[in-house]
Each structure stands twice: as structure tokens, then as C-alpha cells.
N, C-alpha and C positions, 0 to 999 in steps of 0.2 A: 653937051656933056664933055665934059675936059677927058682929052688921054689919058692921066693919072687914075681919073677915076674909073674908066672903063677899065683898065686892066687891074686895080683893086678889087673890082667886081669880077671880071673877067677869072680873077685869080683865087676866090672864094669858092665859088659857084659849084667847080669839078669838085672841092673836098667834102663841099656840101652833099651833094648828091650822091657820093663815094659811102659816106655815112648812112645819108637813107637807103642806100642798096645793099648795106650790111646790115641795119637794123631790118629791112624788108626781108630780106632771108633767115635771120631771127627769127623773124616772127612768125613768117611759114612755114618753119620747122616746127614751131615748138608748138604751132595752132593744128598742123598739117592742111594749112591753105592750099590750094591750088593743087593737089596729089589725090591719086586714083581716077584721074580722068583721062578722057584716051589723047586730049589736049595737053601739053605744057602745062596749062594754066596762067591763069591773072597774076599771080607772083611772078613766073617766069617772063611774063612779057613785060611786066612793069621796070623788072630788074633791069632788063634786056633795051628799055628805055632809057633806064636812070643811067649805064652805063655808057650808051653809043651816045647819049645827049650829051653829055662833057666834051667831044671830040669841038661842036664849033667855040667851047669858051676856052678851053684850049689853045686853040689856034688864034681867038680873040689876044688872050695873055701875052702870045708869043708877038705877035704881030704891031702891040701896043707897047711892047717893052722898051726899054731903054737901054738901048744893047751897048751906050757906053758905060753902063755902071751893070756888067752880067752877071757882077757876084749879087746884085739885088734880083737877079733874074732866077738866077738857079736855086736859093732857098727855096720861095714857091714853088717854082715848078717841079722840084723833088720832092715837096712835100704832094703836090697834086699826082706824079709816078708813085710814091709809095701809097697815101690812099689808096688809088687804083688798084694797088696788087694786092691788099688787103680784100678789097671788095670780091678782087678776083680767084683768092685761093681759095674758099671755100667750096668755090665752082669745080675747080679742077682738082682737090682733093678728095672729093670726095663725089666727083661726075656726075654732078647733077645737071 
């Protein structure tokens, strides 16, 4: 597989997953999955997946980039930093 394309991929991947970790908490509120158990629950750990899994495509992105052209660098990777904080304020707004 060519460079270009691992870090095409490499650069999808976290906003993808950023998405399903916001729709997964969607969805377990509004179902009340995974609550009143003396566990976290299956939402929470999946979430808790969806999130720490981004960290190796991530570092795939960074690693594969072409760091003589960084302004093509730093759109994605802002746009994969802001996903991420979306995914994560719900968390910390409201302390779940």
C-alpha cells in the first residue's frame, strides 16, 4: 500500500469513529442502554474503545504525513482534534 494512501486512511479513520462514539452515546441515552447496572456498562466500554482506538491511526497520520507540505497536514489533523472534543464533551459535561 502506497504512503498517500495509508495516511488517507490513517486520516478518516479517528473522525470516523469520533462519529460512532457520539452517535453511541445518542443512543444510550435516549435508549437508557447500559444504566442502572452496578457495571459502566456495554455503551461505556464500547465508547471507551471507540475513543482510545483512534490514538494508533493517529499517530499512523502523523507518521505518514508529508511534513513538507504541513498546511495539508494540519487541516485533517484539526479536523480529527475537533471531532475528538465533540465526542468528548458530553462526557465531561455532563460526568458520565
Amino acid at each position: 500500500m502506497r504512503r498517500e494512501a495509508v495516511n488517507r486512511i490513517c486520516a478518516a479513520v479517528p473522525v470516523v469513529m469520533s462519529v460512532l462514539a457520539i452517535l453511541l452515546l445518542a443512543f444510550a441515552f435516549a435508549t437508557g442502554w447500559g444504566q442502572g447496572h452496578g457495571d459502566e456498562g456495554a455503551a461505556a466500554h464500547l465508547w471507551q474503545l471507540l475513543i482510545g482506538g483512534q490514538a494508533p491511526f493517529v499517530l499512523g497520520f502523523l507518521a505518514t504525513a508529508d511534513w513538507d507540505r504541513w498546511r495539508r497536514v494540519a487541516g485533517p489533523f484539526a479536523l480529527q482534534v475537533g471531532a475528538l472534543a465533540v465526542a468528548l464533551f458530553p462526557v465531561a459535561y455532563f460526568r458520565l
